[in-house]
C-alpha positions as CSV (number, residue, x, y, z in Angstrom):
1,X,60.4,14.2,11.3
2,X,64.1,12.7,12.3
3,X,66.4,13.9,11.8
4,X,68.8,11.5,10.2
5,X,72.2,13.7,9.6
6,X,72.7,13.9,13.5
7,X,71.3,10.3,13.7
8,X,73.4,8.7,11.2
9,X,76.4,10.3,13.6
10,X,75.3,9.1,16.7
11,X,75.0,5.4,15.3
12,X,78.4,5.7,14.0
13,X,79.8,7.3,17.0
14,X,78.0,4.2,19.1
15,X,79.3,1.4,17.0
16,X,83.3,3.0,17.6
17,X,83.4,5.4,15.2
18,X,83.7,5.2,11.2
19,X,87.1,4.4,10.8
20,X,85.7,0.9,12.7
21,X,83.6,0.4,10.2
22,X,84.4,-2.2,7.0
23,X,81.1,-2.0,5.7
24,X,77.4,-0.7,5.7
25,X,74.3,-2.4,4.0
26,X,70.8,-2.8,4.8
27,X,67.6,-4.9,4.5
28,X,64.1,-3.9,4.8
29,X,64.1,-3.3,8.6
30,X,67.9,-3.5,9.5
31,X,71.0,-1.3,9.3
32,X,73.7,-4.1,9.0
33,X,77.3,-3.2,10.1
34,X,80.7,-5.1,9.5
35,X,83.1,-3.9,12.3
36,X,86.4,-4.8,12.6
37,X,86.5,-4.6,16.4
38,X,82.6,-5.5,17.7
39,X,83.9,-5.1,21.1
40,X,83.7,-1.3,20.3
41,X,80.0,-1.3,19.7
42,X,78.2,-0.6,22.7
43,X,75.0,-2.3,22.7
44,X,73.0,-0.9,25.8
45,X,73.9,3.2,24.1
46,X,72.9,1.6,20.9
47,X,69.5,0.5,22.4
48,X,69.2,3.8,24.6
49,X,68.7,5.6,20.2
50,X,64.9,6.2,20.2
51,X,64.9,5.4,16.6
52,X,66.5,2.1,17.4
53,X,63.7,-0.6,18.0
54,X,66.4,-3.2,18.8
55,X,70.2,-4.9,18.2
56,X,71.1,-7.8,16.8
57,X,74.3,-9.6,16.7
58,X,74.7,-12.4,13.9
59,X,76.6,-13.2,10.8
60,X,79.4,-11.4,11.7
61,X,77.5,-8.1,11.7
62,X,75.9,-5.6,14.8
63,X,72.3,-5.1,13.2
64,X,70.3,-2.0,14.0
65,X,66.4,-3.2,13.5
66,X,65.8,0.3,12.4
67,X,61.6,-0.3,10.4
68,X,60.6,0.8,7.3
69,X,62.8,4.0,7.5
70,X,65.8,2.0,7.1
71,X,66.8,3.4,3.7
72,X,66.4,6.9,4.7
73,X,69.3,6.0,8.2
74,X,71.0,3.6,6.2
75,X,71.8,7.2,3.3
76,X,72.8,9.3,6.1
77,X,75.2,6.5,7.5
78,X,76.6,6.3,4.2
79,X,76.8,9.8,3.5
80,X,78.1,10.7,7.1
81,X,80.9,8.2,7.4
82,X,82.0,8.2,3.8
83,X,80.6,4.5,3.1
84,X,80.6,3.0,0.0
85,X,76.2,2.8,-1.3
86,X,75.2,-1.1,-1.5
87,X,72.2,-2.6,-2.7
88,X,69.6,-3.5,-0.6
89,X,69.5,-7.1,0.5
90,X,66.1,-8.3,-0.6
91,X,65.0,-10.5,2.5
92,X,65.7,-10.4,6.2
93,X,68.1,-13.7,6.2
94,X,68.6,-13.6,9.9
95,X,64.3,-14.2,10.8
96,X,64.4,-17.6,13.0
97,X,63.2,-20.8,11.5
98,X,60.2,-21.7,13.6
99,X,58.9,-25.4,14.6
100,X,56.3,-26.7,11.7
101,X,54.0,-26.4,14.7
102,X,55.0,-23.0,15.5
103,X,55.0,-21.8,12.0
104,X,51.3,-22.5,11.6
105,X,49.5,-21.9,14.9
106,X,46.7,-20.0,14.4
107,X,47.9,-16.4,16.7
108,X,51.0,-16.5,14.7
109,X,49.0,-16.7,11.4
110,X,46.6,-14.5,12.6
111,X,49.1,-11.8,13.6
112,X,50.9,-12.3,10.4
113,X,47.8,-11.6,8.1
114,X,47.0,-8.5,10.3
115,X,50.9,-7.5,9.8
116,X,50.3,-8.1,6.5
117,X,47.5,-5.5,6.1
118,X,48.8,-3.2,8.3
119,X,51.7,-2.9,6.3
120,X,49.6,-2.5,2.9
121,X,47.5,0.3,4.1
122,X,50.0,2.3,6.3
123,X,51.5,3.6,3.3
124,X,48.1,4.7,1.3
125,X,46.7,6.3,4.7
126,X,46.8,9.8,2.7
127,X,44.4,8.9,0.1
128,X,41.9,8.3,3.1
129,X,42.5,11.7,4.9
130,X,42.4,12.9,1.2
131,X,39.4,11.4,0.7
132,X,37.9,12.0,4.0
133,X,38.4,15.6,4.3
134,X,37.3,16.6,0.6
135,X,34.0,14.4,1.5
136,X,33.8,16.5,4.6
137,X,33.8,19.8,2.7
138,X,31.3,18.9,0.5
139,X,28.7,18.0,3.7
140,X,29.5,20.9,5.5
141,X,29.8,23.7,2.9
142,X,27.1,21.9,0.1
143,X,23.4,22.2,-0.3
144,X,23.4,19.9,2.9
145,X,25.3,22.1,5.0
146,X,25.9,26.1,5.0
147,X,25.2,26.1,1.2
148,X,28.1,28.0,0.3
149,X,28.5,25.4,-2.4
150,X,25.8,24.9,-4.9
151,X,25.3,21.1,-6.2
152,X,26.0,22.8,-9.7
153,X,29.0,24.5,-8.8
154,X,32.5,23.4,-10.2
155,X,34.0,24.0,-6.8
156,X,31.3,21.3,-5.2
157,X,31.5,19.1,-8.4
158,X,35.4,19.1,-8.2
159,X,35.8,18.2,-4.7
160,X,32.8,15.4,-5.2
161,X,35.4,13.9,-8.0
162,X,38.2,13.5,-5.8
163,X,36.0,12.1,-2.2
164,X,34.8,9.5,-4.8
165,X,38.0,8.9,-7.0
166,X,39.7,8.3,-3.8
167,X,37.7,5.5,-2.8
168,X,36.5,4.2,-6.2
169,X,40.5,3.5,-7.7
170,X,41.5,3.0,-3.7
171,X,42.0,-1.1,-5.0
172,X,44.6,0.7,-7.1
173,X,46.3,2.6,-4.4
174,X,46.3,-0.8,-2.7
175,X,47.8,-2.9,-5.2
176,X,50.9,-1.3,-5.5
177,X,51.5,-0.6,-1.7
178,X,50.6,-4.7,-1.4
179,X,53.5,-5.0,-4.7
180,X,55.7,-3.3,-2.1
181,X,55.0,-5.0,1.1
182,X,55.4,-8.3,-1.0
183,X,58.2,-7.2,-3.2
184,X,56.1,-8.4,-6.0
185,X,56.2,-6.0,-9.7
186,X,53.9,-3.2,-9.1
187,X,53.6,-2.3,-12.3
188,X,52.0,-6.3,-12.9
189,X,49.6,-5.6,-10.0
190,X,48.3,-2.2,-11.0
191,X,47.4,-4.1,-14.7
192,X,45.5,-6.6,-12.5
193,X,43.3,-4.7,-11.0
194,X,43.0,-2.2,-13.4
195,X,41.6,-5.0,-15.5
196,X,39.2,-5.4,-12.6
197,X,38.2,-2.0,-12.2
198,X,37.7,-1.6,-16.5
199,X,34.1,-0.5,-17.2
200,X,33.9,-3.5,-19.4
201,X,34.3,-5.9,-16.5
202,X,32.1,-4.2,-14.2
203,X,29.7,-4.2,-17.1
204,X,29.9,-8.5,-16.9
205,X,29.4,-8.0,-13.4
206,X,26.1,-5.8,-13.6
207,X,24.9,-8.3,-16.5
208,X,25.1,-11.0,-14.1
209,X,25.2,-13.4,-16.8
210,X,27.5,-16.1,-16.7
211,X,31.3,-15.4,-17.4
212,X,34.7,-17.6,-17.3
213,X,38.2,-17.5,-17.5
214,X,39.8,-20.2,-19.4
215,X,37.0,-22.2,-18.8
216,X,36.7,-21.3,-14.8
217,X,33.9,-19.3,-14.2
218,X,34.3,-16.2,-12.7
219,X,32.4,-14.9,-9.8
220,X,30.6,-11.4,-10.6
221,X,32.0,-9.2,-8.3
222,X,32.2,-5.7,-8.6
223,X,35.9,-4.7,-7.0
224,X,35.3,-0.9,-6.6
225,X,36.7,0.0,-3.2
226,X,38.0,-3.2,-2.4
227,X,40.8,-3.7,-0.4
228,X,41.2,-7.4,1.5
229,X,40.6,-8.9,-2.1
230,X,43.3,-6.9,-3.4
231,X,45.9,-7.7,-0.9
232,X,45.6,-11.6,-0.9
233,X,45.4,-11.7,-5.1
234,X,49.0,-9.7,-4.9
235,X,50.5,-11.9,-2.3
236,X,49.3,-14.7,-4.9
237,X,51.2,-12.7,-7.2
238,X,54.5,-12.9,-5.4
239,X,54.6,-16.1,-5.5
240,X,53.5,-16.6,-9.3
241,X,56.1,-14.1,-10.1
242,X,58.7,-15.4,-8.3
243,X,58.5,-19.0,-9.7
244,X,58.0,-17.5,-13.1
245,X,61.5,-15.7,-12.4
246,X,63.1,-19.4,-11.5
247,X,62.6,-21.1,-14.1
248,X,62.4,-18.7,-16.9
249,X,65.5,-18.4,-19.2
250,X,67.6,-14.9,-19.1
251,X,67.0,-14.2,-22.7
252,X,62.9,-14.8,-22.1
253,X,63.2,-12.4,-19.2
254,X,61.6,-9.3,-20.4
255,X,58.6,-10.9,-21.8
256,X,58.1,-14.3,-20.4
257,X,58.0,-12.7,-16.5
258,X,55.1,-10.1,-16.9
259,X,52.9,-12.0,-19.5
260,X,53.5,-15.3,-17.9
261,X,52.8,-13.9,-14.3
262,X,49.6,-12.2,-15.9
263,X,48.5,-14.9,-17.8
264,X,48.2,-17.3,-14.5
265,X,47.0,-14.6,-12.2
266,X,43.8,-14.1,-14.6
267,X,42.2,-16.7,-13.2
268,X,43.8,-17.0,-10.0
269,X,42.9,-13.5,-9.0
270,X,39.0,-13.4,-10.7
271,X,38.7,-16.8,-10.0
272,X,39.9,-18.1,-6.7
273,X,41.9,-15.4,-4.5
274,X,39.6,-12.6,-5.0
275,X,36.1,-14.5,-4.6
276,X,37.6,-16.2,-1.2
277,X,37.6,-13.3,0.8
278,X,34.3,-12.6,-0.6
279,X,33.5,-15.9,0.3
280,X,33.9,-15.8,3.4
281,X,32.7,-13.0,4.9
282,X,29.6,-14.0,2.4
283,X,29.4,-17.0,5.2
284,X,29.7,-13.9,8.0
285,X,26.5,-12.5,6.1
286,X,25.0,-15.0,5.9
287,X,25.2,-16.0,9.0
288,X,24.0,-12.7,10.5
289,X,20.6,-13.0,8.0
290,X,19.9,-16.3,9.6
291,X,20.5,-15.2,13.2
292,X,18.5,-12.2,12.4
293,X,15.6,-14.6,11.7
294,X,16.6,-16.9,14.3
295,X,18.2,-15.4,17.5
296,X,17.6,-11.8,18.3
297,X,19.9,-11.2,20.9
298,X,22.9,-13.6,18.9
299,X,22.6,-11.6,15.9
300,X,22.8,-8.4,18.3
301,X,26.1,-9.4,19.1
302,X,27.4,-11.2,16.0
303,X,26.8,-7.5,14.2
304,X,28.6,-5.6,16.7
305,X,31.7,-7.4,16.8
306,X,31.8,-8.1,12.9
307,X,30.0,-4.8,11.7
308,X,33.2,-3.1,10.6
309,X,34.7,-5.9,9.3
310,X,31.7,-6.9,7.6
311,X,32.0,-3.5,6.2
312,X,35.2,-3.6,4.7
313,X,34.4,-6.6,3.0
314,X,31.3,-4.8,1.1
315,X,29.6,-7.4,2.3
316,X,27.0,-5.2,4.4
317,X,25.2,-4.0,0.7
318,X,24.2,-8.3,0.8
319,X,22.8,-7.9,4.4
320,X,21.1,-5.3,4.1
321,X,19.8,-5.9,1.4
322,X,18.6,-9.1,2.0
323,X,16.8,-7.7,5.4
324,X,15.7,-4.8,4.1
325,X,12.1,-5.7,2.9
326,X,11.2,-7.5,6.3
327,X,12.2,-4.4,8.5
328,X,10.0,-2.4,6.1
329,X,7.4,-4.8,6.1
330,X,7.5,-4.9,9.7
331,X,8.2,-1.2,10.2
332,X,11.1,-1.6,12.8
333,X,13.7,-3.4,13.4
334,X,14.8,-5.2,16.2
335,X,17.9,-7.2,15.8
336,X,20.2,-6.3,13.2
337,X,20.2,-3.0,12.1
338,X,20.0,-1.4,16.6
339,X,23.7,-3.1,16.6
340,X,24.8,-1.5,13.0
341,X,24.4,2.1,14.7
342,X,26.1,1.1,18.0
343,X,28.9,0.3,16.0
344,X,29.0,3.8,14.7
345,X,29.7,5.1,18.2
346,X,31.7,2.3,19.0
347,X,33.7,3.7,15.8
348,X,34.0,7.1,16.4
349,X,35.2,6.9,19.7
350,X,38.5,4.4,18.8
351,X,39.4,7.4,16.5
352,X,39.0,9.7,19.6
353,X,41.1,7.5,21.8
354,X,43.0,7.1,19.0
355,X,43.6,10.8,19.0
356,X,44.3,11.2,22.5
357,X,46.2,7.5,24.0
358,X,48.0,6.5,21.0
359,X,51.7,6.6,20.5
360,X,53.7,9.0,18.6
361,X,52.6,12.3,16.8
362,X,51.9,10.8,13.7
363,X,49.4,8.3,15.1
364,X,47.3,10.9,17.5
365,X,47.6,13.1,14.0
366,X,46.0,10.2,12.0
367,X,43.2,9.5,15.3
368,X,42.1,13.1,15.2
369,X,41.7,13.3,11.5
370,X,39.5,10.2,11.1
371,X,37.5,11.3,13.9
372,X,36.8,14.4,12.6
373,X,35.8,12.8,9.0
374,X,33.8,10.6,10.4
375,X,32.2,13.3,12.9
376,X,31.6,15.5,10.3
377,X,31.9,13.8,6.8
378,X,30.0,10.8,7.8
379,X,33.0,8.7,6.3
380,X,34.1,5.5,8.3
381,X,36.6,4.0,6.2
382,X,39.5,6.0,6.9
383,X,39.1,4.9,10.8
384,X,38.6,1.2,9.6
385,X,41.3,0.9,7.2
386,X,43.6,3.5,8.8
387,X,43.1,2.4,12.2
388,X,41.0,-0.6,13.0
389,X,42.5,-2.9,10.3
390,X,46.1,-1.8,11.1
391,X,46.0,-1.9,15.0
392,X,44.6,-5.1,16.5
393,X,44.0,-3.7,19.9
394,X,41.9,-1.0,18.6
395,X,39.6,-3.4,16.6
396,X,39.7,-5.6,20.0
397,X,38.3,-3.1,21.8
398,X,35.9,-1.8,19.3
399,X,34.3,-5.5,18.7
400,X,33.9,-5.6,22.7
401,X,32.4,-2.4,22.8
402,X,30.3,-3.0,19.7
403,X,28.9,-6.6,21.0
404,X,28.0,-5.1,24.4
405,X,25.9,-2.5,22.9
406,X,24.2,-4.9,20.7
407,X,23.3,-7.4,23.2
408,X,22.3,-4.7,25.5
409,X,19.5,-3.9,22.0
410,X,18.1,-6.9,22.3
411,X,17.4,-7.3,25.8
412,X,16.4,-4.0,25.9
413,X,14.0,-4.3,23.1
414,X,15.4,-1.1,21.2
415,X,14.4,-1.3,18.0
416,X,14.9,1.1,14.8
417,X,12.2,2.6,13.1
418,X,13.8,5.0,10.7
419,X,15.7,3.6,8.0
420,X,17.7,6.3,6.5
421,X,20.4,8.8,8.1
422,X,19.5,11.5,10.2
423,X,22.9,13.7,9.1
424,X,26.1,13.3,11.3
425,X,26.9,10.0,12.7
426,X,26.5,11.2,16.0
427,X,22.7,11.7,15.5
428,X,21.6,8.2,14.0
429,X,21.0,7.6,17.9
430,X,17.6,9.1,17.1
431,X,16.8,6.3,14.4
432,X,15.4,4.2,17.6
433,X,12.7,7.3,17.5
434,X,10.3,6.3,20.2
435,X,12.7,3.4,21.5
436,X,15.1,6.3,21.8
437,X,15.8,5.8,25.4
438,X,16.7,2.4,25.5
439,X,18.7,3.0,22.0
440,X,20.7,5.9,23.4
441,X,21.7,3.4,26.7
442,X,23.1,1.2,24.2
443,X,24.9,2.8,22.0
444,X,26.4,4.8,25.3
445,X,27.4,1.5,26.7
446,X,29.1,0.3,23.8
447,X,30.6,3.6,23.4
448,X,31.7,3.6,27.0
449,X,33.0,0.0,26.9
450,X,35.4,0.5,23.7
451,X,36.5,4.2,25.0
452,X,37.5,3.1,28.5
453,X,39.0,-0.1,26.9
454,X,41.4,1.6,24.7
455,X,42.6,4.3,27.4
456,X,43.2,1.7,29.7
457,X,44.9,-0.5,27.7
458,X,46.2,1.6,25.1
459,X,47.0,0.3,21.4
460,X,49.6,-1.5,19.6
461,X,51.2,1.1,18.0
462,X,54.3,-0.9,17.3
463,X,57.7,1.5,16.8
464,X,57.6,-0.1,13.3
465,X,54.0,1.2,12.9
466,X,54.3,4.7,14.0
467,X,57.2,5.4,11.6
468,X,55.3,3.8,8.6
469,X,52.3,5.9,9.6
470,X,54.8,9.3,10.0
471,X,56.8,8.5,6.7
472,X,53.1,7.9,5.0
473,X,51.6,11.5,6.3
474,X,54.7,12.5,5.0
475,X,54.5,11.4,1.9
């Protein structure tokens, strides 16, 4: 943890001490500083502060881009050199205006949508190592493990609740750290979704009969453990909000804001921004049935690059599902379901790479306790949301690793013949049962591949990311 006392002095010291100081405020990245005499700052000593990503010069003020610990330095500034407490500008004024062209080239949106995520599951990563490690406890110490818990026990029964509460309200957790990211009302987005979460809409959803809103009809889709849908219906919000706060009058304020932005986001979230994502990885599933039926060795690929993705989506229930009664029909599977458990090494060893190349202590912290969740709890999504979806190297390099094992399934003909887990994650390799050979090559090939990949190459593990990731383990 900084310390931001001694911190807050250094900065001061570097910029020519307090008494050069006019004035102190902050945004949501950067300590801003008026200075009577700039000259005094010294830049390159300012950039040599490990807690200082970069400096900036403009509007008349030296800017420290400090990350999402800003508040926390921009308090101790304050309170070491006697400043007087501003508010928090509300936007970064200073971002350059980009080219039209620029502005929407597909890396740039790309990277922005991954930002985007990243820094809407950063600050929820404790309900994932919450939920990880209770689910772990129950697997090692229940009726499937050393028994020490009986199924009927309150102690197993308690620790059941909160694995599964964790997960089942996580589109809750995720609303309001998406309010924050997209300083949108949190309060506005937790109604949202709790309206999607109610029993009584998930009971429209299991009727599967037709339902609208305002005359749109809804798709039925059960929310539970969502998180992609969640994040692009609160972005939606921030917008809807903030035009509602343009043109509504002052004396309408308090009532016209929240019903108004709730009134439009009814349908816009159950109706449009929600179902896209949905939608689209609904074409990625699709797309792998049809390549399953079509092209072997395709498919092989197409499910280890997207697996995890696919998964995060809830979209794999709909594959497998729809695949299901073939494989059984047939007895084995060739094509789709060989790449599904390469992916599960190609998993568990980012987490472990994770553990041991990435940056900062917080980071490796987070690497070794998904690993060991998933190791031992059989629980991936703490190492796809925590890691996979925040770092876009360490997906890279677990698609690669994922596509080489599966193409390596198909041409070496391993199929699966067992259907069903076989305990840890780490043992599904004997699902291939007498293709086990061939099945153990490719899942150690895609293993290898992703493992050497990311301690070659590393991880993003921005300076931004590592203090959102320490301030959230904090938390």
């Amino acid at each position: 943890m900084a310390d931001y006392k001694k911190l807050a002095a250094t900065i001061i010291e570097k910029v020519g001490g307090k008494e050069n100081v006019s004035s102190a405020t902050h945004c949501m990245t950067r300590l801003r500083l008026v200075l009577k005499d700039e000259g005094l700052a010294n830049d390159d000593e300012l950039n040599a502060i490990p807690e200082v990503i970069s400096v900036v010069r403009a509007g008349g003020q030296v800017q420290l881009v400090i990350g999402p610990t800003v508040d926390r330095v921009y308090d101790a500034v304050c309170k070491e050199g006697g400043f007087e407490v501003q508010a928090a500008i509300d936007e970064n004024l200073d971002a350059p205006k980009l080219p039209w062209k620029e502005r929407f080239a597909p890396k740039r949106i790309g990277n922005l949508i991954l930002d985007a995520v990243s820094g809407c599951i950063a600050p929820i990563l404790p309900v994932f190592c919450i939920a990880g490690i209770f689910k772990m406890f129950t697997i090692l110490l229940g009726p499937e493990g050393a028994g020490v818990m009986p199924e009927d026990s309150n102690i197993y029964r308690l620790f059941t609740l909160v694995g599964n509460a964790a997960y089942y309200y996580l589109p809750m957790f995720v609303a309001y750290a998406a309010a924050k990211k997209f300083k949108t009302s949190p309060v506005l987005a937790l109604v949202q979704v709790a309206c999607m979460l109610h029993p009584d809409m998930l009971a429209i959803v299991e009727e599967g009969k037709p339902f609208d809103v305002y005359g749109v009809p809804m798709q039925l889709i059960n929310y539970t453990q969502s998180v992609l849908p969640i994040i692009m219906i609160v972005w939606a919000q921030s917008y809807v909000e903030g035009f509602i706060k343009k043109v509504c009058p002052d004396v309408l304020r308090i009532l016209v804001i929240p019903v108004g932005t709730m009134l439009i986001m009814l349908p816009l979230g159950l109706c449009i921004f929600g179902p896209a994502v949905s939608f689209v990885m609904g074409l990625v599933a699709d797309l792998i049935i049809w390549l399953g039926t079509n092209a072997g060795p395709l498919c092989g690929i197409v499910v280890g690059a997207t697996w995890n993705l696919v998964i995060a989506t809830g979209m794999h229930i709909p594959v497998l599902t729809a695949m299901t009664p073939a494989w059984l029909e047939a007895g084995y599977d060739a094509v789709c379901y060989p790449a599904t458990i390469v992916v599960m090494y190609a998993t568990l060893v980012t987490a472990l790479a994770y553990g041991l190349r990435s940056r900062g202590k917080a980071n490796r912290q987070l690497g070794w306790t998904t690993f060991t969740t998933y190791a031992l709890g059989r629980v991936s999504e703490p190492i796809i949301y925590g890691i996979l979806l925040r770092d876009k190297k360490a997906l890279a390099w677990s698609m690669i690793g994922g596509a080489v094992g599966g193409l390596l399934c198909s041409v070496l003909d391993a199929r699966v013949w067992i259907f069903t887990g076989l305990g840890f994650p780490w043992m599904n390799v004997l699902m291939f049962s007498q293709d086990v050979i061939p099945g153990a090559i490719s899942c150690l090939a895609g293993a290898a591949v992703t493992f050497a990949l990311a301690m070659v190459f590393g991880f993003e593990n921005k300076k931004s990311d590592e203090e959102a990731v320490e301030s959230a383990m904090e938390a």
